[in-house]
C-alpha positions in Angstrom: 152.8 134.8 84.1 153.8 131.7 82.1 151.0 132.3 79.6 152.8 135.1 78.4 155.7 133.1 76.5 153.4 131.3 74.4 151.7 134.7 73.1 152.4 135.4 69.2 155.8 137.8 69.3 156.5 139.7 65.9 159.4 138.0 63.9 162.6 140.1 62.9 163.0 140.6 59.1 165.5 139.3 57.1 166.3 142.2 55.1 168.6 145.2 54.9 167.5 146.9 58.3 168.6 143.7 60.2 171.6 143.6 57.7 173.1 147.1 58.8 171.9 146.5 62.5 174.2 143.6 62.9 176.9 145.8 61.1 176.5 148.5 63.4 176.2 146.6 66.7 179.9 145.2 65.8 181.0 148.9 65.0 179.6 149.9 68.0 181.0 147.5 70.5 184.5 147.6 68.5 184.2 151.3 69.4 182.6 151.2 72.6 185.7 148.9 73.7 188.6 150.8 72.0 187.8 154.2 73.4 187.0 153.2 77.1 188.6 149.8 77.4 186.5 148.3 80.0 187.0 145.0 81.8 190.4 145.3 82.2 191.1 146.1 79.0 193.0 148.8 80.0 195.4 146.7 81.6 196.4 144.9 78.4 199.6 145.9 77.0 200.2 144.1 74.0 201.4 145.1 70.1 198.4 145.3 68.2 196.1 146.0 71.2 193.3 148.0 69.3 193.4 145.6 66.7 193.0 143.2 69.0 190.2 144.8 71.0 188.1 145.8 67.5 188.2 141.9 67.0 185.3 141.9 70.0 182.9 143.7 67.7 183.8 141.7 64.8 182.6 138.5 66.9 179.5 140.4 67.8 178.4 141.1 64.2 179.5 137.6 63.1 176.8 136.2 65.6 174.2 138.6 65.1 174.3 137.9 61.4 174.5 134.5 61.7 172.0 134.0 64.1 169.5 136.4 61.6 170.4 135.0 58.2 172.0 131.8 58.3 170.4 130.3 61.0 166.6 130.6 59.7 168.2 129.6 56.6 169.2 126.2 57.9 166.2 125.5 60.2 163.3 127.5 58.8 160.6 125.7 60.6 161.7 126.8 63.9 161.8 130.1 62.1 158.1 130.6 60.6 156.7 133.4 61.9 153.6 131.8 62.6 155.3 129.5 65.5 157.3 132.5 66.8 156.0 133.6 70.5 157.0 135.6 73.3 159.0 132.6 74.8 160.8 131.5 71.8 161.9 135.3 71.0 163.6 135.7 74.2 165.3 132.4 73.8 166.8 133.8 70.0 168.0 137.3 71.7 169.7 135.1 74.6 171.7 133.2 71.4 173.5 136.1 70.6 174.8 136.8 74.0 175.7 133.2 74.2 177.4 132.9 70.6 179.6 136.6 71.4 180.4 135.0 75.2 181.5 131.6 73.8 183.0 133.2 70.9 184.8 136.0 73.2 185.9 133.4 75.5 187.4 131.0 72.7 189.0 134.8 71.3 190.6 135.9 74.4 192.5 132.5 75.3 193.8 132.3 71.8 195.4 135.5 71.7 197.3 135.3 75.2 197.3 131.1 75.1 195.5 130.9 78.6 194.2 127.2 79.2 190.9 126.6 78.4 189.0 125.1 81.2 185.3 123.9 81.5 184.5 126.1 84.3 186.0 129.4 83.2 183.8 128.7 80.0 180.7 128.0 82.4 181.5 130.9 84.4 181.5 133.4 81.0 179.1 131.8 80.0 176.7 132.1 83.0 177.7 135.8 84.0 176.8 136.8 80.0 173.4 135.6 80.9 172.5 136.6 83.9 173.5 140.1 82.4 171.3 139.3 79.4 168.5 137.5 80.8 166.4 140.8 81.9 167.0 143.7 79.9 165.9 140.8 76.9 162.6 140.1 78.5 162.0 143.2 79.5 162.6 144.3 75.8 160.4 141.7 74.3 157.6 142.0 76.7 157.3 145.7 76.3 157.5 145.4 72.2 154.7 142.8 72.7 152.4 144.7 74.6 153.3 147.4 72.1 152.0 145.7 69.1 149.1 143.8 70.8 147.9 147.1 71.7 148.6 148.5 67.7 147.0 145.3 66.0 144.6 143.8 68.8 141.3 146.5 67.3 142.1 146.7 63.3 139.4 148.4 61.7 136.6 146.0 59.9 135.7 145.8 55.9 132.2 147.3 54.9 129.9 145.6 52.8 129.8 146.6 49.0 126.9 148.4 47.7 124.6 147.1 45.1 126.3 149.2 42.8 129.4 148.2 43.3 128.6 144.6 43.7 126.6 145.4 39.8 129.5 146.6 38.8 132.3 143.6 39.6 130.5 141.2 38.2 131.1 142.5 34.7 134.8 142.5 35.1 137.1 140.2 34.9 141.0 139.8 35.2 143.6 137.8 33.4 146.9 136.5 34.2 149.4 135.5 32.0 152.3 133.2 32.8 155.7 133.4 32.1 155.8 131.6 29.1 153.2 134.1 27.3 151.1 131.5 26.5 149.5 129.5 29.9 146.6 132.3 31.0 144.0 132.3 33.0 140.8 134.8 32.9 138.2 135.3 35.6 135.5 137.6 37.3 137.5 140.2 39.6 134.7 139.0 42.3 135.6 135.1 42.0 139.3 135.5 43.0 140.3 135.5 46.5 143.9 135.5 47.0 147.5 134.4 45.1 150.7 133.0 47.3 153.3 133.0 46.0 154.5 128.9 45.8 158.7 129.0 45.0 158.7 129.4 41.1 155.0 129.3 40.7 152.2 131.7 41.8 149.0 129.9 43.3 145.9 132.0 42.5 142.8 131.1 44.2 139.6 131.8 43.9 135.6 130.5 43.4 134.1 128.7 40.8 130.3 128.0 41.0 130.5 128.5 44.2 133.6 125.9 44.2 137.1 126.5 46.2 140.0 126.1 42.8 143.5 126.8 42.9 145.4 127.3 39.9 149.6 127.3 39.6 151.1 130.1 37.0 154.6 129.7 36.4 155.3 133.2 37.1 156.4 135.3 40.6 154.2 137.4 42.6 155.3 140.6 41.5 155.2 140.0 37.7 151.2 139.5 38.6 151.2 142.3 40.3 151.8 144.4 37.4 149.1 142.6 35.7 146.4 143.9 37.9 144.6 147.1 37.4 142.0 147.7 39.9 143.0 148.9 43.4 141.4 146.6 45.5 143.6 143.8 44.5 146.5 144.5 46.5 149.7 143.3 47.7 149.6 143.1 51.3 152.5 140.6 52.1 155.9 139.5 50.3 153.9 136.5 49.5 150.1 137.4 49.3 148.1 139.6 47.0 144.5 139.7 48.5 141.0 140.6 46.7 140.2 143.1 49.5 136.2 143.0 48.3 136.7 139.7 49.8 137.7 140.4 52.8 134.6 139.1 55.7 137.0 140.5 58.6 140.1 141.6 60.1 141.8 139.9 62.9 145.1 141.1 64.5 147.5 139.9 67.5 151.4 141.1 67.9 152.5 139.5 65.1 149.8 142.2 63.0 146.9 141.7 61.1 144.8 138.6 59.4 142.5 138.9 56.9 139.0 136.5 57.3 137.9 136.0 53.5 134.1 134.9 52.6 133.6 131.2 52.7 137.5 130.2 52.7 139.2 129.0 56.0 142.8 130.3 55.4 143.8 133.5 56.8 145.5 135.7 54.7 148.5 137.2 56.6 149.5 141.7 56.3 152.8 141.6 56.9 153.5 144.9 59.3 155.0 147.3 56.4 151.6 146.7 55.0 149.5 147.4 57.7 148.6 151.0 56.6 146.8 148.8 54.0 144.2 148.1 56.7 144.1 151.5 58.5 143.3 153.1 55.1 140.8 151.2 52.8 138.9 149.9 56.3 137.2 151.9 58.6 
């Protein structure tokens, strides 16, 4: 049973779905508590009271988007999506309803100037939890089975024909840097992958049957619009793969990994791009 919380979990994005999600998860608790006042909310007679109550869902969507922005932000090694598992995503769902019951608590005395007390803190604290403790599992469980199930049997790469193998090795590619001037030229068959490294793009590929990695001041996407055949693809925010390359396809929750010939790195498809496998392999 155990087992299961050290099992790769699919990391959230950090993008403008996860954005508007934390947004609306404070609208809809602000709602949700204006119009049917539960708790004893109802009870509260006070000037200002829906004011008041829409300050719950303002907490919410404080946490929620500090918990998926700033936080991965500050410590992104405990973020990397590599290191994320089953365990460790339902320990980052429980965070949020910690942060809204410690924030909530904190909220709530303020306003009516009740004592704070160690206890009554514990007591919010614990009750949040135990409310929170199974739906979340439950949820991440069930998503990773989900995507185990999606990404556990991709489909696998077929071998080139000697045609098209003929073909390849009488084209090459260039990239060109920022500057205009720093390039570098080589057979579409020799390259095998470029990551994007901060500023720089690494491009990797074969030499004489030699592993060599060259930095171009330039990002990922200017690259991208450098390239002209359609097997050179981008397949995550970070990666561009040579998908003639490509030995074979492994996948887990988190989605796919590509195996290239004679390199030891796995190339990750981040999920958007996993129609990328679907289609060109069979």
């Amino acid at each position: 049973m155990f087992s299961i919380l050290a099992q790769p979990h699919p990391r959230f994005e950090r993008d403008a779905a996860t954005w508007w999600l934390s947004v609306g998860a404070g609208l809809f608790v602000g709602l949700f508590i204006i119009i049917f006042q539960p708790f004893g909310t109802a009870r509260v007679v006070m000037p200002g009271k829906y004011l008041f109550l829409a300050g719950f869902g303002v907490i919410t969507s404080l946490v929620l988007v500090t918990n998926y922005f700033a936080l991965p932000a500050l410590f992104p090694a405990w973020f990397r999506e590599e290191r994320w598992t089953v365990g460790r995503n339902i320990v980052f769902v429980l965070g949020h309803f910690l942060g809204i019951a410690v924030l909530n608590y904190f909220y709530t005395t303020s306003v009516f100037g009740i004592s704070r007390h160690l206890p009554g803190l514990l007591s919010m604290i614990g009750f949040t939890l135990i409310i929170g403790v199974f739906p979340t599992t439950a949820f991440t469980i069930t998503t990773y089975v989900k995507k185990l199930k999606k990404y556990s049997q991709p489909p696998q790469p077929e071998p080139l024909s000697p045609q098209e193998l003929a073909t390849e090795t009488q084209q090459y590619i260039q990239f060109t840097a920022e500057n205009g001037k720093d390039q570098l030229r080589l057979p579409v068959t020799e390259l095998l992958y470029i990551e994007s490294a901060d500023n720089y793009s690494e491009i990797v590929f074969q030499e004489n049957g030699q592993l060599r990695k060259e930095l171009l001041r330039s990002s990922l996407s200017r690259l991208e619009t450098q390239i002209s055949y359609d097997f050179i693809v981008r397949c995550h925010r970070s990666y561009i793969v040579n998908l003639h390359r490509v030995e074979r396809v492994s996948g887990n929750a988190q989605g796919y990994k590509l195996h290239l010939r004679s390199l030891e790195t796995l190339v990750p498809v981040a999920r958007k791009y996993s129609e990328l496998v679907t289609e060109r392999f069979h």
